[in-house]
N, C-alpha and C positions, 0 to 999 in steps of 0.2 A: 567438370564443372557444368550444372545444369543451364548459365545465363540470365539465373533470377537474382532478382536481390531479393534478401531476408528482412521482415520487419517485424520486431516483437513489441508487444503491447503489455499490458498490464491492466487486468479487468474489463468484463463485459462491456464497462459502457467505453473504454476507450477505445475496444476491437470496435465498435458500433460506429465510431464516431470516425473511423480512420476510413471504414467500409462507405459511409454515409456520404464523407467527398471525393468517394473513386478513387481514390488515391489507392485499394486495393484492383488489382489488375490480374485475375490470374493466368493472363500469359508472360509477363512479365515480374510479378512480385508473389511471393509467400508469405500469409499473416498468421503467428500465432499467439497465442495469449497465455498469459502465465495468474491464473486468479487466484489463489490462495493468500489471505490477510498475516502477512508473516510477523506485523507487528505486535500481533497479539498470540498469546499459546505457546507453550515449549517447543524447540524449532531444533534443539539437541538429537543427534545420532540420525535427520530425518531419512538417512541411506539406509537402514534396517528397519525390519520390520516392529519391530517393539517404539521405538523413535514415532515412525508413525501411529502406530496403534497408542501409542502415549497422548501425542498431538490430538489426533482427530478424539481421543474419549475427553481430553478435556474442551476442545471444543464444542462437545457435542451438550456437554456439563452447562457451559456460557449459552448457546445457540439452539432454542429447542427445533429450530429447521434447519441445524448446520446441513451442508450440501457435501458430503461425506466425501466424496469422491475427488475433489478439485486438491485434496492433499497426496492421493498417489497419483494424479493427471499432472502434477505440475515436475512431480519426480521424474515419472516415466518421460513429461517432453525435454528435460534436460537431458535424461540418454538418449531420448531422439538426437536431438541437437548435435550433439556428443557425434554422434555417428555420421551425419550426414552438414555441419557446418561447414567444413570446408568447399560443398559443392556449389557454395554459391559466392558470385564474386564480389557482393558487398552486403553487409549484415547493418541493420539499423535499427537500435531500441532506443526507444521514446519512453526513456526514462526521467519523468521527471524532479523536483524536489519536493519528495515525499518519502516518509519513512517505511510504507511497506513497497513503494517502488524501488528503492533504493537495493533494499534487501536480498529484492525477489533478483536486482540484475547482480549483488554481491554473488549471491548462492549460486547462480549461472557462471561467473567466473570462475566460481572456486573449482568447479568440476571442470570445465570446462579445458579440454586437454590441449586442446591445437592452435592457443590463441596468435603464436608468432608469425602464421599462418593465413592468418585470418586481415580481410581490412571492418573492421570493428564501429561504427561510425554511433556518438550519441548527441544528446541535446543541453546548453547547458541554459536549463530554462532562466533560471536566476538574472541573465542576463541577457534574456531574449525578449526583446519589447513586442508588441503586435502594436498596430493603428488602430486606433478606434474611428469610427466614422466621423465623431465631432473633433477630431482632429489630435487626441491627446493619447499618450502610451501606456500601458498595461501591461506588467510583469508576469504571466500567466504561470502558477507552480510545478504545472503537469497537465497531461491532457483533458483531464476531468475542469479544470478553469477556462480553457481555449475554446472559444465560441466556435460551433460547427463552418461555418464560414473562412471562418481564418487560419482552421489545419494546414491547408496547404501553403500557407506561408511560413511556415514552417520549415519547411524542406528544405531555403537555403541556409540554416543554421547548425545544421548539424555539423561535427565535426570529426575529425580522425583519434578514434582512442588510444592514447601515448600507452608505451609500456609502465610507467609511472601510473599514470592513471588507473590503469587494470589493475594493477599490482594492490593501490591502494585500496580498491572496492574490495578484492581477494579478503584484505585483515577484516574486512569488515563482519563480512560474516564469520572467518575464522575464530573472530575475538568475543564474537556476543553467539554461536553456537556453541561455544565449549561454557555457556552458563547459564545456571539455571532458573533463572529469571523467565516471568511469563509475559513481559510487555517491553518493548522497546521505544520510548522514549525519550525525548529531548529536554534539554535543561537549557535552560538560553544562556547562546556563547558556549554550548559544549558540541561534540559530536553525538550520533544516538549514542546509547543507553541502554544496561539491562533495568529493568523497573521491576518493583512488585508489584502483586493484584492490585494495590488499595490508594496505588501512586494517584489516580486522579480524586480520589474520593474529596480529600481538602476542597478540591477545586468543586464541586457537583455541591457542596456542604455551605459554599462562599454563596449559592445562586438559591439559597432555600431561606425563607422566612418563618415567621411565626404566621404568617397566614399561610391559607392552602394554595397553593399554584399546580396549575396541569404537570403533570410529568414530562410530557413534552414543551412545554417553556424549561423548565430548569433544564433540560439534557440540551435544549436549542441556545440557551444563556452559554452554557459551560462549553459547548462546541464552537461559541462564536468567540471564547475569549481564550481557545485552549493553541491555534497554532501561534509559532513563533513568525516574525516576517522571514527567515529564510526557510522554513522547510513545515509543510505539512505533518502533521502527529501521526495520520493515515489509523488514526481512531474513531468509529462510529459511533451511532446514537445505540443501535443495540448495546453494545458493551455497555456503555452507559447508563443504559435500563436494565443493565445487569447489577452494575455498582450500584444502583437508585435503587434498588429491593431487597439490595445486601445490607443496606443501610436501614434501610424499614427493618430487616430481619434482627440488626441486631439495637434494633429500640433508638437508633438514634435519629430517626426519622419518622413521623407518622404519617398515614395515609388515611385515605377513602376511596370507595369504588371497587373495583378488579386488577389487582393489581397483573396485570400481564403487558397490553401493549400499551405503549406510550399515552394514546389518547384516552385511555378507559379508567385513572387514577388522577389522583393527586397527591402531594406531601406537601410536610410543612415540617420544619425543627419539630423534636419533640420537647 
């Protein structure tokens, strides 16, 4: 046992944010980050090579700057993990309620060989208030919500992950890997979800008019009105201005402008 404790992260800006209030230390703590958007893209077989090559060409399809590499960097840090978890004598993911955070710590479990072994420690944001300065409390979803200042209040909430608990993140990905669904999504009052492509389209369709509006009003409408109160969609505006030109493409939205980035279009019903 090396005498570090472990803390894993989930996306750039939360590694930033955790570094930002010292709370990373490297004589005493190890951070790493797991960035790949697992709510979106086939997520089937990602242990072989065609799995991945499946995932990253159809992201690459969505994303015309996917970041190619964060699909076998997230694989290879679970074998990291894999190898060397045990050596540390408390592991801590700041996981919070969000759909591709969720996922990215399910798929960690499921590999993950020596958890009896292991003291497992996570956050159960849902029900971890923060103070606000003017006096009143704030259910933060995940780290991406938690104001830079009040990370490390944080710290005393975390708790010891039961075998129940593991056990139950394990189906999770078990049950939405072995299908063939490209979106992982929530139904309110259900758990995630395998989704089709076109699952948000209703909603992006509900935020359009007979007049022209920016593309980025309608994708900022539709993301303001797309999570549930318990758990994040962990779905972006790009996807969305993906859906929004599939929609132009197939006639049932018109546009003007260029249609590529959010600001440079607009639509309107056709």
């Amino acid at each position: 046992m090396n005498g570090k404790c472990l803390h894993i992260v989930f996306g750039d800006q939360a590694r930033a944010a955790v570094g930002f209030r010292k709370i990373y230390n490297t004589n005493e703590i190890d951070l790493v980050c797991f960035r790949d958007t697992l709510s979106i893209g086939p997520i089937s077989n990602l242990e072989t090579e065609k799995g991945r090559q499946d995932r990253i060409g159809w992201l690459t399809n969505v994303y015309r700057e996917f970041p190619q590499d964060v699909v076998a960097a997230d694989i290879d840090l679970i074998n990291e993990l894999n190898d060397r978890a045990n050596l540390y004598k408390q592991i801590y993911l700041w996981t919070g309620s969000d759909v591709n955070e969720v996922l990215c710590a399910s798929r960690l479990f499921y590999f993950l060989r020596d958890f009896p072994s292991l003291k497992i420690f996570t956050i159960d944001f849902l029900n971890t208030s923060i103070t606000k300065r003017c006096g009143y409390f704030v259910y933060p979803k995940s780290l991406a919500e938690t104001s830079l200042d009040q990370i490390s209040e944080l710290y005393g909430n975390f708790s010891l992950l039961t075998q129940q608990e593991f056990e139950r993140m394990r189906l999770i990905w078990e049950k939405l890997s072995n299908e063939n669904s490209y979106l992982r999504v929530v139904v309110e009052g259900s758990e995630i979800l395998g989704g089709e492509i076109d699952f948000y389209d209703a909603s992006i369709m509900a935020h359009c008019t007979k007049r022209y509006q920016t593309a980025v009003k309608v994708v900022g409408k539709t993301l303001g009105h797309m999570n549930s109160a318990n758990i994040r969609e962990g779905i972006g505006d790009s996807f969305l201005n993906y859906r929004l030109m599939k929609l132009v493409d197939t006639s049932q939205l018109k546009y003007r402008g260029i249609m590529s980035d959010l600001r440079s279009y607009e639509v309107k019903l056709a």
